[in-house]
C-alpha positions in Angstrom: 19.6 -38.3 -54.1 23.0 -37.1 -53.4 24.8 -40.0 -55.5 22.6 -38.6 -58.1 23.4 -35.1 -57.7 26.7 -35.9 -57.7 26.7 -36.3 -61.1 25.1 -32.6 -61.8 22.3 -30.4 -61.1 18.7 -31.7 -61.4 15.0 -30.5 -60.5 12.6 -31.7 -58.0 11.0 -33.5 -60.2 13.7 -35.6 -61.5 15.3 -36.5 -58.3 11.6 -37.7 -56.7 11.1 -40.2 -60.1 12.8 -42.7 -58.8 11.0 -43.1 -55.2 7.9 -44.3 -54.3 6.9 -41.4 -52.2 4.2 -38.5 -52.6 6.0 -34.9 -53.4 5.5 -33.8 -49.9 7.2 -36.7 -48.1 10.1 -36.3 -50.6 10.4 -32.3 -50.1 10.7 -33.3 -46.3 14.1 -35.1 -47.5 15.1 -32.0 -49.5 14.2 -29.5 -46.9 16.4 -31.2 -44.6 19.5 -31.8 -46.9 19.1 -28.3 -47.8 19.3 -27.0 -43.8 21.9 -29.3 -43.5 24.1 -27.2 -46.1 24.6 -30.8 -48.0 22.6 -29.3 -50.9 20.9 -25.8 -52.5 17.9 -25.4 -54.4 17.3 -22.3 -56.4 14.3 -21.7 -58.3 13.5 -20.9 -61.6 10.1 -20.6 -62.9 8.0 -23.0 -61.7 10.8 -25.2 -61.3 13.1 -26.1 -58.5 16.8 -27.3 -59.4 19.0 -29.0 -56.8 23.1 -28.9 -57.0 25.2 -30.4 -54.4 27.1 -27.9 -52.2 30.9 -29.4 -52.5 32.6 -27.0 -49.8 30.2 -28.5 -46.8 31.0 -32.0 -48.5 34.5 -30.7 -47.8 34.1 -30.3 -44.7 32.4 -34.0 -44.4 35.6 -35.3 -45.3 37.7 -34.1 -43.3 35.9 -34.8 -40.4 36.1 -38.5 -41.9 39.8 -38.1 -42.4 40.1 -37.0 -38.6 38.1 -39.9 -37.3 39.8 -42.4 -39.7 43.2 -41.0 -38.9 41.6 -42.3 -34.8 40.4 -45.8 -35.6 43.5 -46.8 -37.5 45.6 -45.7 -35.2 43.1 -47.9 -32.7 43.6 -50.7 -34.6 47.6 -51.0 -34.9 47.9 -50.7 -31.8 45.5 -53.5 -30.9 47.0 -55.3 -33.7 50.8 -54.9 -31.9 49.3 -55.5 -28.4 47.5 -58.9 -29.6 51.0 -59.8 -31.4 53.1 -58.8 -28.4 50.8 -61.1 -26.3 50.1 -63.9 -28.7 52.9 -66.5 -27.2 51.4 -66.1 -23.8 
């Protein structure tokens, strides 16, 4: 769903297509991306159009920046320790 909204808006309707699930189970998935701030729906009419809210997926990625800024710095130093030690 969100690699598809990624590309743009779409309704309900649209989005479920693809799945093999009834409307309700589906609406479960968009209730919770929606109180998760990952996504909005608005309606109009009698239908429902979802667009991707970018400034949470901001936020997203700079968590991931943080926590890839960690493990890398993990990882050379595991690297240096293993090549410090690898003669003995």
């Amino acid at each position: 769903m969100l690699a598809r909204l990624g590309g743009g808006p779409a309704s309900i309707s649209d989005l479920a297509r693809p799945f093999d699930m009834a409307l309700p189970s589906f609406m479960k998935h968009i209730h919770f991306l929606e109180g998760s701030g990952l996504i909005r729906t608005r309606k109009h009419g009698r239908v429902r159009t979802c667009a991707i809210e970018k400034a949470q997926f901001s936020v997203v990625d700079a968590w991931l920046a943080a926590q890839r800024a960690v493990w890398e710095g993990r990882a050379d130093r595991l690297e240096q320790f293993v090549t410090e030690n690898e003669e003995e």
